[in-house]
C-alpha positions in Angstrom: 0.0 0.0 0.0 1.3 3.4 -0.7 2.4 5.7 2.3 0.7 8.8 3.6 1.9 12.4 1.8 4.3 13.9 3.8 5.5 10.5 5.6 9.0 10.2 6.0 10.5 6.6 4.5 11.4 4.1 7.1 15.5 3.2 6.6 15.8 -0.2 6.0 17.5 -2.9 8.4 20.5 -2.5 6.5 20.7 1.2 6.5 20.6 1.1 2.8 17.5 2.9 0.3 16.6 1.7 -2.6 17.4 4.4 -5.4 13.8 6.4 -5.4 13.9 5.9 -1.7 17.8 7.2 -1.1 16.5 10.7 -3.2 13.6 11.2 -1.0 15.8 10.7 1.8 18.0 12.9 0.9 15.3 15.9 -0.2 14.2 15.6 2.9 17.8 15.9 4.7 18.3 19.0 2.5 14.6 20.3 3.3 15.5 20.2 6.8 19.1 22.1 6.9 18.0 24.4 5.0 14.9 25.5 7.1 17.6 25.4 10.3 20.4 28.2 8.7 16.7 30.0 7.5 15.9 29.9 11.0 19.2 30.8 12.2 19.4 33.4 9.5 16.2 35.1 11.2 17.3 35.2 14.4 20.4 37.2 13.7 18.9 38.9 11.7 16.3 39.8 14.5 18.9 40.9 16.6 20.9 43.2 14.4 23.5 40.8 14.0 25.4 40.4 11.1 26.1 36.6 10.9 29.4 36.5 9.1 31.1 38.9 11.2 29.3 37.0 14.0 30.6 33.4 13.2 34.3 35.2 12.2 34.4 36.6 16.1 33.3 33.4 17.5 35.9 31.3 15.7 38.8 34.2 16.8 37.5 34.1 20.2 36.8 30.3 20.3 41.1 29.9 19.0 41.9 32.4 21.6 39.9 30.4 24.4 42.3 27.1 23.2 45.6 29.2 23.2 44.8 30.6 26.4 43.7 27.3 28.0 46.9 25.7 27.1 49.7 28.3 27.8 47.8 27.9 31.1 48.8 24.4 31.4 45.4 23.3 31.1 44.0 25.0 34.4 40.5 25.0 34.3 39.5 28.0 36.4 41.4 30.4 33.9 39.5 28.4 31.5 36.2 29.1 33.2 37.1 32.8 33.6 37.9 33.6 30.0 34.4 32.1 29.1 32.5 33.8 31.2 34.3 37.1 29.9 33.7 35.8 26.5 29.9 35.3 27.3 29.4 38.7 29.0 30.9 40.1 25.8 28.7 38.3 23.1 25.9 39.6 25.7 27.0 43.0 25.6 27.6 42.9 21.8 23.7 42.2 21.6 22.5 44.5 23.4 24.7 46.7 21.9 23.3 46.1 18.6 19.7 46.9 19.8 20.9 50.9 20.0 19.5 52.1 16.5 22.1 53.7 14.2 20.5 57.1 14.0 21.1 57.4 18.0 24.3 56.0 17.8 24.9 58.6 15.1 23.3 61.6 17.1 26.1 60.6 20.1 29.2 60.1 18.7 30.5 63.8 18.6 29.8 64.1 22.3 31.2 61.0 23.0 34.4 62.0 20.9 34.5 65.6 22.5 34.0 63.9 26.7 36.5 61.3 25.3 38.9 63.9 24.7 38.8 65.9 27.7 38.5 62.7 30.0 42.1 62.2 28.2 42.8 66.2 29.1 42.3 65.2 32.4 44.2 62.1 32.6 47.4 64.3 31.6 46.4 66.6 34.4 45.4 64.7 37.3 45.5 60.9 36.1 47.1 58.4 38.3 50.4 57.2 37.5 51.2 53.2 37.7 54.5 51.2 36.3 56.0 54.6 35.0 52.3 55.5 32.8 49.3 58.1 33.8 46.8 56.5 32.0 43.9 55.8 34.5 41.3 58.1 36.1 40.5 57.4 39.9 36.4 57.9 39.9 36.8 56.5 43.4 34.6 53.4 42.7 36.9 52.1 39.6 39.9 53.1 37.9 39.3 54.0 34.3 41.5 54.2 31.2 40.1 56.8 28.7 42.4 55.6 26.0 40.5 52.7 25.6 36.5 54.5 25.1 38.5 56.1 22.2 39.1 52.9 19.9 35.3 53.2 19.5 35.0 56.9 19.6 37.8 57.9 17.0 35.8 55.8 14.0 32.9 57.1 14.8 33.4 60.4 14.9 35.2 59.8 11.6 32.4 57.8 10.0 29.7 60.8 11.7 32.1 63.5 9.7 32.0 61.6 6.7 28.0 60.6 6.5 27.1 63.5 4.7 29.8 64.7 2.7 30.8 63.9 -1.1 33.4 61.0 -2.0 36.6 60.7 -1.8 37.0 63.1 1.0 38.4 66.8 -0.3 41.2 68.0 1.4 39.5 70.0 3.5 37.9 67.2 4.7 41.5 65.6 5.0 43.0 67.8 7.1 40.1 68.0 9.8 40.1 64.1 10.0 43.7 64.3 10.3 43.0 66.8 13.5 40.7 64.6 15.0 42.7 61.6 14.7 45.4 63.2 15.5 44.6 64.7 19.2 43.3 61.9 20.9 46.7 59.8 19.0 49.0 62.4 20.8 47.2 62.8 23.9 47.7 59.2 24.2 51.1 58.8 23.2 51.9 61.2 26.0 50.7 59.0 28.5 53.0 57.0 27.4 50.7 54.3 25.8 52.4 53.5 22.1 50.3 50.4 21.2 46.7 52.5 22.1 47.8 55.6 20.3 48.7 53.3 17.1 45.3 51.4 17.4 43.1 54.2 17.6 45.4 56.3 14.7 44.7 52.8 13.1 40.9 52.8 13.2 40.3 56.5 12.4 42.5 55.9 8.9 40.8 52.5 8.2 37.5 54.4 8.4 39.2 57.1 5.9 40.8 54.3 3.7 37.2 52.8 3.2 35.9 56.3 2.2 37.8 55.9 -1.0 41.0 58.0 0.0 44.4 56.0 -1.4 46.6 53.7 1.0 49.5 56.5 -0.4 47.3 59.3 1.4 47.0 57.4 4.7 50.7 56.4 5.0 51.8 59.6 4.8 48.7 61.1 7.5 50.3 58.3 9.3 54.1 59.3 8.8 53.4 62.7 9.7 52.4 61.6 13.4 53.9 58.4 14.7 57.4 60.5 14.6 55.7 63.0 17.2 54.9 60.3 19.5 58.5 59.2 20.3 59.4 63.5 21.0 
């Protein structure tokens, strides 16, 4: 007797399908990965994620987990700790991606102009540790300025550039060069070398992927790393 429509063949004892049998099998195999990445697909995409830069992250952080685990000669509670830090982070990268862009865009120059004098004030009254002033003492926790502007720097770059024409003029040029510039100093003065490269870094890759030419951003570049050894 025929089956039902919409039954799923029974395998056989063997494991083995006869040929119509093996393609139904595997349609229906097919079917159902495919509705599971369709699903998974939704839910990233309901969350504002975007799911190859999600997967890429979780790989990095996943091999960094494994390195970590076993310069640590395999001790489990360093283990332990570095996944809970990895799972408050995918946490606060969600949430994170609830904020909608236009308020993200309406903050950035503030957040780029307290970033800056939070770093003001670190070279005034910052508290000095291992030969650097790099923290502020809020009383309840110590915090480092320098690292608020990784984020703030392409932003404020990426807010400057939203409405303007492409390539960036000159004009335009110079003024990103200012406002990488400042907080790249201010840091270097600290002394904190790696920071002020990484946040010069970001703010050029933001001007890089405007259109301007890897030439232009070398030589933005070369015109400031000097300063930071003076």
């Amino acid at each position: 007797m025929g089956r039902a429509g919409g039954e799923t063949p029974a395998r056989p004892a063997g494991g083995a399908y006869a040929p119509g049998h093996r393609m139904s099998y595997e349609g229906l195999e097919t079917s159902r990965t495919q509705r599971t990445l369709t699903g998974s697909a939704r839910l990233l995409l309901a969350l504002h994620i975007d799911g190859p830069l999600f997967i890429a992250l979780s790989l990095v952080g996943a091999v960094g987990v494994i390195v970590l685990f076993s310069a640590s000669g395999q001790n489990l509670r360093v283990l332990e700790a570095q996944l809970l830090r990895f799972g408050l982070a995918t946490v606060a990268m969600m949430m994170l991606a609830q904020i909608p862009p236009r308020l993200i865009r309406t903050t950035t120059p503030w957040a780029y102009l307290l970033g800056l004098l939070l770093l003001i004030a670190v070279m005034l009254t910052g508290d000095v540790a291992m030969g650097a002033q790099r923290w502020l003492d809020l009383g309840v926790v110590r915090f480092q300025p320098s690292e608020m502007m990784k984020l703030a720097v392409p932003l404020a770059c990426a807010w400057y550039l939203h409405e303007r024409a492409l390539p960036p003029s000159l004009t335009s040029l110079l003024l990103l060069a200012l406002g990488i510039g400042a907080p790249t100093l201010l840091i270097a003065e600290q002394p904190d070398l790696g920071t002020a490269l990484l946040v010069a870094a970001a703010g050029g890759m933001v001007v890089l992927l405007a259109g301007l030419q890897l030439r232009y951003i070398l030589a933005v570049v070369g015109l400031f790393v000097p300063a930071a050894f003076v």
